[in-house]
C-alpha positions, -999 to 999 in steps of 0.1 A, spaced: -498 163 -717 -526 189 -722 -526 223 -744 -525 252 -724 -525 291 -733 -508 316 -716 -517 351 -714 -494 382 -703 -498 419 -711 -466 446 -707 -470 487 -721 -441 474 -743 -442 468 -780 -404 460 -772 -408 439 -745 -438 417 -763 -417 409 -787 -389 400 -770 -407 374 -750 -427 361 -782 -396 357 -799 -373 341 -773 -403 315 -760 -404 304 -798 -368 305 -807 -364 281 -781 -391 258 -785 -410 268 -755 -442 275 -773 -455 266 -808 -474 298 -814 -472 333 -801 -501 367 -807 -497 401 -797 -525 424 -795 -528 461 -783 -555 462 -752 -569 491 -736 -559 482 -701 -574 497 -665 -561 487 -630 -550 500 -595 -512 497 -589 -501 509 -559 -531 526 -551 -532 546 -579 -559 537 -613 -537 537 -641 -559 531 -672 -533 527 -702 -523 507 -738 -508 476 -732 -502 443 -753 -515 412 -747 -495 384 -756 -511 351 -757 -486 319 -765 -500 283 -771 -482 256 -752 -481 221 -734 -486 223 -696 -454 204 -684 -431 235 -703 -452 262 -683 -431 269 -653 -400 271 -674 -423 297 -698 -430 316 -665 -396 318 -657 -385 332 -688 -414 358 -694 -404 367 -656 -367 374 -664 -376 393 -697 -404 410 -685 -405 451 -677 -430 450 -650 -422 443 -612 -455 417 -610 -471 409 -644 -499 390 -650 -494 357 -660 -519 331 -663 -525 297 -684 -556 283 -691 -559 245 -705 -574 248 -736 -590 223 -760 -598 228 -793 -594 214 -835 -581 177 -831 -552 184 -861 -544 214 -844 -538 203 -809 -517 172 -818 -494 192 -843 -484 217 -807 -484 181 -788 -459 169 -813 -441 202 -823 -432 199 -781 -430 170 -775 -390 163 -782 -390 197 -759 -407 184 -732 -383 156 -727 -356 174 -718 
């Protein structure tokens, strides 16, 4: 069981929130930050430079496809960015999300 972060970025204050709040009211992920980003990328061939919000959530990697699928089915873009990095970091800290997931993970 490693400690992974996951990163996704909507033009939604709305829709941040939403995610951030169902992912932890479920115990899908231990601890949730939402940022505003100045954001620039081609969709559809066109440049779109706007303000989005990055949410980054802190998790264990065997709940990430069950994350995905949630962000994915609350989500207001047709093909957000989702990505996960594994992440290491304060000993204390990474064994508290370990054991604040774990019970989850069973399931």
């Amino acid at each position: 069981m490693k400690m992974i972060e996951i990163k996704t970025y909507t033009n939604d204050k709305d829709v941040a929130k939403n995610i951030v709040n169902y992912l932890l009211d479920n115990n899908l992920v231990v601890c949730a930050n939402i940022k505003e980003v100045e954001s620039t990328y081609y969709w559809k061939n066109d440049k779109v430079n706007e303000i989005e919000y990055e949410i980054s959530l802190k998790s264990i990697d065997k709940m990430y496809k069950l994350i995905e699928k949630e962000i994915l089915r609350i989500h207001n873009y047709d093909l957000p960015c989702i990505t996960y990095n594994y992440i290491d970091g304060y000993d204390k800290y990474i064994e508290w999300i370990k054991s604040s997931l774990k019970q989850v993970s069973k399931v």
